[in-house]
C-alpha positions as CSV (number, residue, x, y, z in Angstrom):
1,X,-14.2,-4.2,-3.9
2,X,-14.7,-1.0,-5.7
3,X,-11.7,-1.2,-8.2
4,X,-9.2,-3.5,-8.9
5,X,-6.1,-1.8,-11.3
6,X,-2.7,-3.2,-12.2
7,X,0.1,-1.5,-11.5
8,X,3.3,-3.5,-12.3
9,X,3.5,-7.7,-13.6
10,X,1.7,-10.1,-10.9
11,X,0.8,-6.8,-9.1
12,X,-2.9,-4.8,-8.7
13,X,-4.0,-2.1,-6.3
14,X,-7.2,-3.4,-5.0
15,X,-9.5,-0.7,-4.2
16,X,-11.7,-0.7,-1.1
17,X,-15.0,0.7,-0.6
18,X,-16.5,1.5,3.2
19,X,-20.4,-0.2,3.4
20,X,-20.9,0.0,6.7
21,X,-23.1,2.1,8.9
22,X,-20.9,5.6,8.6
23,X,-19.2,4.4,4.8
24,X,-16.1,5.2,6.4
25,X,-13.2,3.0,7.5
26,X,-11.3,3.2,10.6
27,X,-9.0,5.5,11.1
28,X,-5.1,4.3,11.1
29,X,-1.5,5.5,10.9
30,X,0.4,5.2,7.7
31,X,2.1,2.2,7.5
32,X,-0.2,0.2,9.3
33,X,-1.6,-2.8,8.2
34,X,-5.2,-4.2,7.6
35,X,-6.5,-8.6,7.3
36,X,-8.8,-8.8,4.4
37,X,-11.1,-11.9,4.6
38,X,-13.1,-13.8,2.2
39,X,-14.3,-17.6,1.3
40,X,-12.0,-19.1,-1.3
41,X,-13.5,-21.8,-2.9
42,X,-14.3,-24.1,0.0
43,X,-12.1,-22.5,2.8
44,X,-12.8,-19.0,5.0
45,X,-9.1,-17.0,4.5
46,X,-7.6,-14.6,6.1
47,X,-4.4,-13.0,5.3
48,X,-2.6,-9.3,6.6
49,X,-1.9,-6.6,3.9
50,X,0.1,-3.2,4.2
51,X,-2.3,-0.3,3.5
52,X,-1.6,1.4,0.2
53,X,-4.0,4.3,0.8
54,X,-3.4,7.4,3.2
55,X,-5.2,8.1,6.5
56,X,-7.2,10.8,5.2
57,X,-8.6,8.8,1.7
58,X,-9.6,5.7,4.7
59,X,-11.6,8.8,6.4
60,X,-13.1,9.5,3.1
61,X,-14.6,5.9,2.4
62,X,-11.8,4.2,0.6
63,X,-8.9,2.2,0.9
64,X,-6.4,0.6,-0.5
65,X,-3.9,-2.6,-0.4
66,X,-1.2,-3.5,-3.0
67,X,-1.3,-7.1,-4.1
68,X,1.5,-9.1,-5.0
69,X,0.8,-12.8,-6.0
70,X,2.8,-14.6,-4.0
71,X,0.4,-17.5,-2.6
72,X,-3.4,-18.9,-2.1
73,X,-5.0,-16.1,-1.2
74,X,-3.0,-13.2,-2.9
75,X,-3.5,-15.6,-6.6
76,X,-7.3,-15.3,-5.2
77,X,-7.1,-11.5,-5.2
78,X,-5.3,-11.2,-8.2
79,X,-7.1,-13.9,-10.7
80,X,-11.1,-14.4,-9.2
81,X,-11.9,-11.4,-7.3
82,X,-14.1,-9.3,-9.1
83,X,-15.0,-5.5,-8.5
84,X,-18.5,-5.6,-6.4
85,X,-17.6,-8.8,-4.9
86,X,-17.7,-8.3,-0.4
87,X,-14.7,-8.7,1.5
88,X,-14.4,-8.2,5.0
89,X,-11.7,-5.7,6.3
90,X,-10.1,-6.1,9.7
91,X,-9.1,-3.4,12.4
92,X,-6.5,-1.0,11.0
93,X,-3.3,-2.7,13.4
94,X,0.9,-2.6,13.7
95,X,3.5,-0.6,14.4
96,X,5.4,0.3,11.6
97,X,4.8,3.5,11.1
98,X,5.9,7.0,12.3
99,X,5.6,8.2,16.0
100,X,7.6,11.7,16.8
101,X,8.3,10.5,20.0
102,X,10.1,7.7,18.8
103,X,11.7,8.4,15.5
104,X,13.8,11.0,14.3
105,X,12.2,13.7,11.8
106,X,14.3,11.9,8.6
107,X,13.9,8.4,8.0
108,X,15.6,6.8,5.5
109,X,13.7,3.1,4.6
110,X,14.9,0.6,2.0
111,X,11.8,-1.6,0.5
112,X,12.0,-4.1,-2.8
113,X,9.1,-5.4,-4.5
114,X,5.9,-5.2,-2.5
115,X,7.7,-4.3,0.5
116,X,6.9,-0.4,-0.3
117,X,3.6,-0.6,0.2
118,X,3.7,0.9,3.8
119,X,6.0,3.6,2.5
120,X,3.5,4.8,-0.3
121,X,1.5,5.0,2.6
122,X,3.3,7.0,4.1
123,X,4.2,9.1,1.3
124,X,0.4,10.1,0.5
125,X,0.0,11.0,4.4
126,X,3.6,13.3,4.1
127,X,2.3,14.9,0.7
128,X,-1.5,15.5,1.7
129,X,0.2,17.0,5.2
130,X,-1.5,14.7,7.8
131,X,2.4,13.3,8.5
132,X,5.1,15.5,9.2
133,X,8.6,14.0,8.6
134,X,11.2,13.8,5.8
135,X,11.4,10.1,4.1
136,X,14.3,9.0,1.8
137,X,13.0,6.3,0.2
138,X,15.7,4.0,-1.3
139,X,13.5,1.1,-3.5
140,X,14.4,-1.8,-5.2
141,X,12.6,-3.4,-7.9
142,X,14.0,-6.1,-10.7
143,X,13.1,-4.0,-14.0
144,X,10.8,-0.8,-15.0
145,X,7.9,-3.1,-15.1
146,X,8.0,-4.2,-12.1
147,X,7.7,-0.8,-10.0
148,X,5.0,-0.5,-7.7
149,X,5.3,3.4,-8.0
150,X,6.3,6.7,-9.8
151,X,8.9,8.3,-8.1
152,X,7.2,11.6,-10.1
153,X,4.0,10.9,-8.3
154,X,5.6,11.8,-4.6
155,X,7.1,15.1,-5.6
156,X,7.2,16.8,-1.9
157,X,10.2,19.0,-0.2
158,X,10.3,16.1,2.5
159,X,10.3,12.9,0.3
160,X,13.1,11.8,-1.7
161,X,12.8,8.3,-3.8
162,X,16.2,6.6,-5.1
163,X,14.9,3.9,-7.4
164,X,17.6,1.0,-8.2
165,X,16.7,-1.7,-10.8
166,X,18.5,-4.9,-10.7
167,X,18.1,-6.0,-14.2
168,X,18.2,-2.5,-16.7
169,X,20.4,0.4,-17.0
170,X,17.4,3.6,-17.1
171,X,18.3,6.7,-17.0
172,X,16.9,8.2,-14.1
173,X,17.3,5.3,-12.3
């Protein structure tokens, strides 16, 4: 664990570093997802979580997972793990994520809560130009607090974010 940084309430970006032979992680799609693996207290747990990174930043010898506490091993990540502690990082895997064969060139995707965490993804890849589609991204989150992302950080021609909060009136929002 290179960096861990909060980003909204019960939420951190946990920041992965590459120590293997090459320092570089596998390559993978945006949206994809990787298992993270550790011992917690007396048990060995594994658990899947959406990559928050882009493709190229994974190429570069980092990576990144959102973390929302929502159970054992997530309450692990957010409460005991420690930057320098060793984790071990499964095989970039799943199929959520863009294929031009498949999809058409605009998506629209609706996420709430943690659930965008593929999409910001996805957004990195679209704005750093190793995806090339248009994404509306409609998300949902309870209150300002609780946003996993700036809308102002994914400025691009081919992403749109529509943020709705369930609990304030913002302008902007």
């Amino acid at each position: 664990i290179a960096a861990i940084e909060e980003v909204a309430s019960n939420c951190k970006v946990i920041r992965l570093e590459a120590m293997n032979d090459t320092n570089k992680f596998p390559y993978f799609r945006a949206g994809q997802y990787i298992t993270l693996s550790t011992r917690v207290g007396s048990s060995y747990v594994t658990r899947p979580y959406s990559i928050s990174s882009s493709p190229r930043e994974a190429l570069n010898g980092m990576m990144e997972v959102t973390v929302q506490k929502a159970g054992y091993f997530s309450s692990y990540l957010l409460e005991e793990a420690q930057v320098n502690d060793r984790i071990i990082v499964g095989e970039p895997t799943g199929d959520f994520c863009y294929d031009n064969i498949r999809d058409k060139n605009h998506i629209v995707a609706i996420a709430g809560g943690s659930g965008v965490t593929p999409f910001i993804s996805m957004m990195k890849a679209i704005k750093e130009g190793s995806e090339d589609f248009t994404l509306t991204l409609i998300y949902g989150a309870r209150s300002q607090k609780d946003l996993l992302i700036n809308p102002s950080e994914y400025v691009h021609p081919n992403i749109n974010v529509v943020v709705v909060l369930q609990n304030e009136e913002v302008e902007g929002y």
